[in-house]
C-alpha positions as CSV (number, residue, x, y, z in Angstrom):
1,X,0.2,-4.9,18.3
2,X,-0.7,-1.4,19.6
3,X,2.7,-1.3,21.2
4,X,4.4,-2.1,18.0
5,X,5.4,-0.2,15.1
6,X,3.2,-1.6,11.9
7,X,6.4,-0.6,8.7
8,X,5.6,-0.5,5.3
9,X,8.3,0.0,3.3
10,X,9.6,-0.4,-0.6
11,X,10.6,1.7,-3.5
12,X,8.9,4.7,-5.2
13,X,6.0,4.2,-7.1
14,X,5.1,0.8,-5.6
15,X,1.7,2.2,-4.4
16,X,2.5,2.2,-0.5
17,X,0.6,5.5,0.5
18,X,-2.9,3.6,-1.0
19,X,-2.2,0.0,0.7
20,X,-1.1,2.3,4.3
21,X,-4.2,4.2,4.0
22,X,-6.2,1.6,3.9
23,X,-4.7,-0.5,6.9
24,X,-4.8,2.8,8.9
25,X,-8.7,3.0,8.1
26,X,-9.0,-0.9,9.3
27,X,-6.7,-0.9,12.3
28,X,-7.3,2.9,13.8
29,X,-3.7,3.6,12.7
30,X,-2.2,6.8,11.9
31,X,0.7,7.0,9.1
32,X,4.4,8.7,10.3
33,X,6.2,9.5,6.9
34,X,9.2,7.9,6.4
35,X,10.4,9.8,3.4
36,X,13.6,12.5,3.2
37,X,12.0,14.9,0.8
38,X,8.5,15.5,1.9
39,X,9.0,16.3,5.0
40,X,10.2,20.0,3.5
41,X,6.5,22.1,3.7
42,X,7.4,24.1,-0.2
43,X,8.0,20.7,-2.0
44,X,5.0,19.3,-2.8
45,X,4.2,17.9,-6.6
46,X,8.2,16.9,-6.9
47,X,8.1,15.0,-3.7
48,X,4.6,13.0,-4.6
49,X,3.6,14.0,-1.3
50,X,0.0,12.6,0.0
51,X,-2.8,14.5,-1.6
52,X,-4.7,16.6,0.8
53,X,-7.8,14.3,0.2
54,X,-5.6,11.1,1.0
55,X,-4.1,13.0,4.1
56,X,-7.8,13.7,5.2
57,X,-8.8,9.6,4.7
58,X,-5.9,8.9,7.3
59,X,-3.9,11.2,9.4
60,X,0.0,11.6,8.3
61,X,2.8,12.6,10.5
62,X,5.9,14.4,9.2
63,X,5.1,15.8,6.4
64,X,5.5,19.8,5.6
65,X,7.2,20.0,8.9
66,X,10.8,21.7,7.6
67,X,11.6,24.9,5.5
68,X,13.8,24.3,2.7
69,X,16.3,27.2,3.9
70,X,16.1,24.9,7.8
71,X,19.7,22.4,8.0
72,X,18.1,19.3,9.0
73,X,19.6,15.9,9.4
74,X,18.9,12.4,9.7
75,X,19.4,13.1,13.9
76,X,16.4,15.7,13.3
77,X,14.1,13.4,11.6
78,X,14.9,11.1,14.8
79,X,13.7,13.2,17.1
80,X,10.7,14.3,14.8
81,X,9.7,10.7,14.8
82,X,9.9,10.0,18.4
83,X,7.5,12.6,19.6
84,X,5.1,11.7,16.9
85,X,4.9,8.1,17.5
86,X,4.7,8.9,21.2
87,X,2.1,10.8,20.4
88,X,0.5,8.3,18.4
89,X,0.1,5.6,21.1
90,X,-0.5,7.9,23.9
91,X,-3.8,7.9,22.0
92,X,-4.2,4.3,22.0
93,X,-3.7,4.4,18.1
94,X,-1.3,2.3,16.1
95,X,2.0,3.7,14.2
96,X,2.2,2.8,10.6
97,X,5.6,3.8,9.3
98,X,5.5,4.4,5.8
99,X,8.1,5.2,3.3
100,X,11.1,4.3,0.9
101,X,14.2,6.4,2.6
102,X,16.1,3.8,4.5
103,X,18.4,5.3,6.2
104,X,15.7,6.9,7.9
105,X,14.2,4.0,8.6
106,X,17.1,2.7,9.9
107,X,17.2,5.7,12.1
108,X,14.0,5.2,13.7
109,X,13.8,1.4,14.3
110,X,17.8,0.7,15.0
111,X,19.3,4.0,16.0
112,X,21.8,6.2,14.2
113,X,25.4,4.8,12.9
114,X,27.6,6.4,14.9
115,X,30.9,5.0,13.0
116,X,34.6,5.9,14.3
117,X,35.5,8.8,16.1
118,X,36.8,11.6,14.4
119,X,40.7,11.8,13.5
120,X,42.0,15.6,13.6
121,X,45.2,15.3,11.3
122,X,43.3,12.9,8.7
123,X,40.5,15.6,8.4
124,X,42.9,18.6,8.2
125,X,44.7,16.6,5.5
126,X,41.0,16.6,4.0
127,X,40.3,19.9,4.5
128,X,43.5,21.1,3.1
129,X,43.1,18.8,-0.2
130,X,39.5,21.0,-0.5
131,X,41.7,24.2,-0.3
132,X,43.8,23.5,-3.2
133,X,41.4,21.4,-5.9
134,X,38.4,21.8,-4.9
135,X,34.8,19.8,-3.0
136,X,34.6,18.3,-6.2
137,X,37.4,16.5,-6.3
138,X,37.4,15.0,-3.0
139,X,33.3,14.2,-3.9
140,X,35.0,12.1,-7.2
141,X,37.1,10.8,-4.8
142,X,34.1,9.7,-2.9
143,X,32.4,8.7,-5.5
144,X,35.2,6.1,-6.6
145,X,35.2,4.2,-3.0
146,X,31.5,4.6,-1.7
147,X,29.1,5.8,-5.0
148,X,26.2,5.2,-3.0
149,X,27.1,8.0,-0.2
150,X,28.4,9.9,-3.0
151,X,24.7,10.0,-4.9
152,X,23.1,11.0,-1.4
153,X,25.8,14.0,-0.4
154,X,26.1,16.9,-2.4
155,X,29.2,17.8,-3.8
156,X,29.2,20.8,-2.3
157,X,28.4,19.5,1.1
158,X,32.2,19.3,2.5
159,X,31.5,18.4,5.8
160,X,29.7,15.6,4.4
161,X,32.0,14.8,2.3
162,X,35.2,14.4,4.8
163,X,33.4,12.7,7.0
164,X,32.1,9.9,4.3
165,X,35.9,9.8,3.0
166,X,37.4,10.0,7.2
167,X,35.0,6.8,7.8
168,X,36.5,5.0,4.9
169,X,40.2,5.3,5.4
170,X,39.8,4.4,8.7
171,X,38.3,1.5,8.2
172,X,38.3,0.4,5.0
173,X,34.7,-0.2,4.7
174,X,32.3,2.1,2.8
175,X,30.2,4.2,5.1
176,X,27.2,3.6,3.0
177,X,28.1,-0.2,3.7
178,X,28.4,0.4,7.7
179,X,25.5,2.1,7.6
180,X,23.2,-0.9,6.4
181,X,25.1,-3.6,8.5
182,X,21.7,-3.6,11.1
183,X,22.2,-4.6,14.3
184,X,18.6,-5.8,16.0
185,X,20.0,-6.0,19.4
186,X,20.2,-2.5,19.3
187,X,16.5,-1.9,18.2
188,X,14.6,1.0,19.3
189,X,10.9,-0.2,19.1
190,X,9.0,-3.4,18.7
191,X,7.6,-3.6,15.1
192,X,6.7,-5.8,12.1
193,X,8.0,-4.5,8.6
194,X,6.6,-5.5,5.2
195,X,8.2,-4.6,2.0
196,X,6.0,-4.1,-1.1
197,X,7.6,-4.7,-4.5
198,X,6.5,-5.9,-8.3
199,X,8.4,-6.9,-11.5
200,X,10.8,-4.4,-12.3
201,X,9.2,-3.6,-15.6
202,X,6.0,-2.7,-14.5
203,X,7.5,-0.4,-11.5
204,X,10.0,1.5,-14.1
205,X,6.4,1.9,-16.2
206,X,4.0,3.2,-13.3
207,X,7.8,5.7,-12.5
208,X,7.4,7.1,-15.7
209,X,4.0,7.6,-15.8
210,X,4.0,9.3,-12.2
211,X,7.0,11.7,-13.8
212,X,4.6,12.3,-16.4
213,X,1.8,13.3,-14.0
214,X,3.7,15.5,-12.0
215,X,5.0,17.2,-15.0
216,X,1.5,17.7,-16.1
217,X,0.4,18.9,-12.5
218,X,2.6,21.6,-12.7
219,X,6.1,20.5,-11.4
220,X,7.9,22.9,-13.5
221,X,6.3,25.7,-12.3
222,X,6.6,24.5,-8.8
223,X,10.0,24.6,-9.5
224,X,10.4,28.0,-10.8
225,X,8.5,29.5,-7.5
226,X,10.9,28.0,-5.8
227,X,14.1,29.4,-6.8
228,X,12.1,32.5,-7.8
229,X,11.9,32.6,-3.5
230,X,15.4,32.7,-3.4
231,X,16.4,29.2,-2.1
232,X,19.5,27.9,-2.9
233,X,20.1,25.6,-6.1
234,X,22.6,23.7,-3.8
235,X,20.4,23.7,-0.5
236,X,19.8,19.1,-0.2
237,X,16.7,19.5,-0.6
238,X,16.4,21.1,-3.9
239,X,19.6,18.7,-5.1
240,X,17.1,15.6,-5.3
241,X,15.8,14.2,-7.9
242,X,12.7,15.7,-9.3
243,X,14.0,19.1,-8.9
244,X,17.7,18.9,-9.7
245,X,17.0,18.4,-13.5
246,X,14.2,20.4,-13.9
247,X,16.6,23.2,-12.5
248,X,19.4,21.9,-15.0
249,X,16.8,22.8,-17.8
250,X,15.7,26.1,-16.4
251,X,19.4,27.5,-15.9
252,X,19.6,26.2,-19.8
253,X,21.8,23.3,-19.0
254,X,19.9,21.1,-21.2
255,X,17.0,20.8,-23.2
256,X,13.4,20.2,-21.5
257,X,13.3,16.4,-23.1
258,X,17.1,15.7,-21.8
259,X,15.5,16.8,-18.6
260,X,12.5,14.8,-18.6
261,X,14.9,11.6,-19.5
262,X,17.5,12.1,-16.7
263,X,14.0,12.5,-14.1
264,X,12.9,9.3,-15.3
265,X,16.2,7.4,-15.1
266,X,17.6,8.5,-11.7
267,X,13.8,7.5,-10.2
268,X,14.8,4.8,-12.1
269,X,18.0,4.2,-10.2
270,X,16.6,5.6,-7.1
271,X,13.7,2.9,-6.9
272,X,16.6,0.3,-7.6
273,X,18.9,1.6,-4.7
274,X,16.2,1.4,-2.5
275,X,15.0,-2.5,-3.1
276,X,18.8,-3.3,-2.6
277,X,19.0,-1.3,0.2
278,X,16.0,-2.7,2.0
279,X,16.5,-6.3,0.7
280,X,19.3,-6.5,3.1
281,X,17.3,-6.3,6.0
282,X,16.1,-10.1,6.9
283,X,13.2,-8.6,9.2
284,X,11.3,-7.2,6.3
285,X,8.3,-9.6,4.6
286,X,8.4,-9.2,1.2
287,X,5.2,-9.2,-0.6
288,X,4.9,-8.7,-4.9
289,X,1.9,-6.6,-5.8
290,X,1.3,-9.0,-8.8
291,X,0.5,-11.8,-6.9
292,X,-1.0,-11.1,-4.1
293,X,-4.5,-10.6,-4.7
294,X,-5.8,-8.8,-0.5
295,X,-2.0,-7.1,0.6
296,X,-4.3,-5.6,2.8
297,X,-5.6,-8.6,4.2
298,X,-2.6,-10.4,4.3
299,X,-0.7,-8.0,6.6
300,X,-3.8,-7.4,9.1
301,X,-4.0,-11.8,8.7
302,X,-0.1,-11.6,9.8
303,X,-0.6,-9.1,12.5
304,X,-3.2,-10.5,14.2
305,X,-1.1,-13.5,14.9
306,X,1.4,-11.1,16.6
């Protein structure tokens, strides 16, 4: 199993980082964050990034390794991951991948989607389209044909944008579709992947209360420090959720409460994004909080068999 990456995966709020500590303390694991958001070192509460104390109980890779001003991609995370679970088993430890973003996942495990090559005129035509209307329009544009690429690229993010809208026309088939279509042959590392999950209800309540928690742990202020640094209101990593609204409210775009709601209901929509997402993948072990008494000791039970 040493050889093997151990993959803990499922939507926000599930309670993976407590079930992963706890198998790294059993199985002399260490824990490689697979997470798009805290791997930027000034987001912290927004983020619900480990707590120093639960970063002390089991070592964490990939976390506050990125400044928020840094361009980083989905090919830097990659390459971030690599050396760290290289490092990992050069110590004779075990890997224990942990997180909800699947794409990086995906990265990590399968490779990158590459997709078709680029078409000169059709991006020109793109380009030009930008000129005269506007990013936004071709993102609404986007958004009509692939909403899911549309939610993760910022409107003002053009390159994105073409190249979302390129991979479309030629081929007909949403990017954020070609981008899930896994290919196992093609797999990267050896590894076993269990998905937590619970009934929907419950998970929308404990995403609610963490909003709540990291509201009362100071998320607004972290917030304010941030832009009051001088990074960008459109930089990606201060266009996700937790920090988007919040900076809504503070530029007087709506009221605090409006704020607080449209947190709560794009976690909401991100936690759902991510079980579809993730569902899709046959090679994950799906396991429902509510009834299963040990996770725990059902996954090191399953992995000992490996």
């Amino acid at each position: 199993m040493k050889s093997s990456l151990l993959c803990l995966l499922g939507p926000t709020a599930v309670g993976k980082t407590e079930i992963a500590i706890q198998l790294a303390q059993h199985l002399n694991g260490e824990i490689v964050s697979v997470d798009s958001c805290q791997i930027y070192k000034q987001m912290d509460i927004g983020t619900a990034k480990p707590t120093p104390e639960e970063q002390e109980a089991a070592r964490h890779h990939l976390i506050d390794c990125v400044d928020i001003a840094q361009a980083f991609s989905v090919a830097d995370f990659q390459s971030l991951a690599d050396i760290a679970i290289a490092d990992i088993q050069n110590r004779g430890k075990l890997v224990i991948l942990v997180g909800g973003a699947g794409l990086y996942f995906r990265a990590i495990v399968d490779g990158l989607f590459e997709g078709p090559g680029a078409d000169a005129s059709l991006r020109k035509r793109l380009e030009a389209e930008a000129a005269q209307h506007g990013v936004e329009a071709l993102h609404d544009r986007l958004r009509t044909c692939d909403p899911e690429a549309a939610d993760r690229i910022h409107p003002n993010n053009l390159v994105r944008v073409i190249r979302a809208l390129e991979v479309y026309e030629l081929t007909g088939t949403p990017m954020s579709e070609l981008q899930q279509q896994w290919q196992p042959e093609n797999q990267r590392y050896p590894f076993i992947a269990f998905g937590l999950t619970m009934p929907r209800k419950l998970l929308y309540r404990r995403i609610e209360q963490r909003v709540d928690i990291m509201l009362t742990n100071g998320l607004i202020t972290e917030v304010e420090s941030l832009l009051a640094a001088g990074y960008s209101r459109d930089s990606n990593a201060l266009q996700s959720f937790g920090y988007k609204e919040l900076i809504a409210y503070l530029d007087g775009k709506c009221t605090y409460d409006e704020a607080v709601d449209r947190l709560k209901q794009n976690t909401r929509r991100f936690a759902k994004r991510q079980l579809t997402w993730f569902r899709k993948d046959k090679r994950i072990e799906w396991m429902d909080r509510e009834l299963t008494s040990d996770v725990v000791g059902y996954i090191m039970e399953m992995i000992a068999e490996v």
